[in-house]
Residue, then its C-alpha position, 0 to 999 in steps of 0.5 A: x417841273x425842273x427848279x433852279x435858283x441862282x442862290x445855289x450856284x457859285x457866284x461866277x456861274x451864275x450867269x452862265x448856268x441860267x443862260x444855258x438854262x433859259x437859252x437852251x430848255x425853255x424862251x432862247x434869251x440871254x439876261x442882263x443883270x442891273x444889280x449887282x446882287x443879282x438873284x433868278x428863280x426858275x421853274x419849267x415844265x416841258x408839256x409836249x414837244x416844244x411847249x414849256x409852261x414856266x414860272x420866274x423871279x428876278x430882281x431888276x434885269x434885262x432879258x434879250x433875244x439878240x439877233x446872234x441867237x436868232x439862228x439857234x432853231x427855235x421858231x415858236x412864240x413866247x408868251x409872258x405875264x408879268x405882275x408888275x409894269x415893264x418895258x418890252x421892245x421887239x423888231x426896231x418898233x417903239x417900246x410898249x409898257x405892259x401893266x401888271x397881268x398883261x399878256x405878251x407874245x412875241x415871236x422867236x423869229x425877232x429880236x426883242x428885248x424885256x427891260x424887267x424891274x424885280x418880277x415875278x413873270x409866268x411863261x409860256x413857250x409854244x411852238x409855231x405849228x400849234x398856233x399858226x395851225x389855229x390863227x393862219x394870219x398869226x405872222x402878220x404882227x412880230x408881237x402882241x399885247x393883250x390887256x389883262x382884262x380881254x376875253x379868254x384871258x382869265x382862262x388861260x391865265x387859270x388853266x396855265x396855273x393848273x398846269x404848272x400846279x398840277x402837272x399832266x401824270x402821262x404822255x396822253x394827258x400832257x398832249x390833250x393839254x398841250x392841244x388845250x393851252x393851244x386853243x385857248x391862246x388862239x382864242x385869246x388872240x382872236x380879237x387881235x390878230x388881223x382876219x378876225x375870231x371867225x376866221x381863227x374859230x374856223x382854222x382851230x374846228x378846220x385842224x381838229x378835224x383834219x386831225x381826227x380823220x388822220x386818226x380814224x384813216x389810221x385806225x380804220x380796220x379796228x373794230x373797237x374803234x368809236x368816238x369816245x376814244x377819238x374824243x379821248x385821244x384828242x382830249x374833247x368831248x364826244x359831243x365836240x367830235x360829233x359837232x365837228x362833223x355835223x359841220x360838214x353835214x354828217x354824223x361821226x358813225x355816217x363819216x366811219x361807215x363810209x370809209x370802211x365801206x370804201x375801204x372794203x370795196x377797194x379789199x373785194x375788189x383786190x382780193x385774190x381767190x384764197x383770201x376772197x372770203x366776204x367775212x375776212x374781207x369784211x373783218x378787214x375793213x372793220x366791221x364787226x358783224x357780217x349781216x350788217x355789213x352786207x346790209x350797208x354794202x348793198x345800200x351804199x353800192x346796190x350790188x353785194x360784195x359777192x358780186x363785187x368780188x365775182x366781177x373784180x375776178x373776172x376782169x382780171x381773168x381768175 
């Protein structure tokens, strides 16, 4: 978690300091001091990628993003709660006042503007793959206000201060966080965002096991490969994983087994004389134990993988 305060920089580099700060590492605004003794404490953690989880404390200021900054890459979301009423504008629409606890999201591709009294605010910075993934229609608002009191929000509010709290100890475990603060937000903003929580539930199950397949396609010749390191790796449950599956009328083992079968029979049917054994190429595909291979193989297909190799070779004229 990195700290600044402007209480430990000289007076004319203040502002400078914690623009590049806020600009550059954590929501991409620029601030206006309404006092003239003028105080900001910071705190970021970058989670994964350009998800940053923050905390800060101002006296009276206004926080902008202008349109001069619009063209500085950034094009995620910017997601604020803060402990006391204030006033928020974005995208030439009418000004809204959040109550205390309220969460807003605003998107980096607009303008807008925060007009804060002395606050304390936690923040959070996603970028736009993770949600639009999770809530396709998520673009149809420049920004939302969700009320303190919506469901899912004492969720995320908790589960953002553990992070802040605690901080994940590795890359593995800053990733399955990542991918939790994710879909809770989309959660959060299913009741909001047009489409509906059905159709956003669908797209956060449709990613996650989009993603799992990659994964298993990646690590399909590992014979260690089993659902509780896809479930670690994903930072859900086994029973999360196998519920994915059964969605789509198979069990995780079933969807495995089919791929390494098909991945065998494209090897047999590929397979040059001298590296034509059955237990190689099955190894390859991995399986762990020959028996059982054949078994499948000949069930799935009703033919052997000898007779597959057998013909493969005569087609080609070996």
């Amino acid at each position: 978690m990195q700290r600044i305060s402007s209480s430990d920089l000289p007076r004319q580099k203040k502002l400078a300091f914690i623009h590049e700060f806020v600009s550059q590492r954590v929501a991409g605004r620029r601030f206006k001091p309404l006092d003239d003794d003028f105080r900001i404490d910071l705190a970021a953690l970058t989670l994964h990628g350009q998800t940053v989880v923050g905390a800060a404390r101002y006296t009276p200021i206004v926080g902008m993003r202008s349109h001069d900054l619009l063209s500085d890459g950034r094009e995620g979301y910017l997601l604020t709660i803060h402990d006391a009423t204030h006033e928020f504008s974005a995208a030439g629409k009418p000004t809204i006042k959040p109550e205390p606890g309220d969460l807003t999201l605003v998107s980096d591709a607009i303008d807008s503007e925060f007009r804060l009294p002395a606050t304390e605010v936690k923040v959070v910075a996603v970028a736009w793959p993770g949600l639009a993934n999770r809530i396709p229609r998520i673009d149809m608002s420049p920004f939302y206000h969700i009320p303190r009191d919506a469901p899912g929000m004492a969720l995320f509010t908790a589960y953002s201060d553990l992070l802040r709290q605690y901080p994940p100890e590795n890359e593995a475990l800053a990733q399955a966080a990542n991918n939790h603060l994710n879909e809770l937000i989309a959660l959060v903003l299913g009741g909001f965002v047009k489409g509906g929580t059905d159709r956003n539930e669908h797209s956060i199950r449709a990613a996650r096991l989009e993603l799992v397949k990659k994964e298993i396609e990646a690590r399909l010749r590992d014979p260690d490969l089993n659902i509780g390191a896809i479930a670690r790796s994903h930072g859900v449950t086994p029973r999360y994983i196998q519920r994915l599956f059964e969605a789509e009328g198979v069990t995780y083992s079933e969807y495995l087994l089919e791929r390494r079968l098909e991945l065998a029979l494209d090897l047999l049917r590929q397979a040059e004389p001298r590296d034509s054994r059955i237990s190689a190429i099955a190894y390859e595909a991995g399986f762990c134990d020959l028996s059982h291979f054949n078994r499948c193989f000949r069930r799935r297909y009703g033919t052997t993988p000898s007779e597959i190799r057998a013909d493969a070779m005569r087609r080609r004229g070996l």
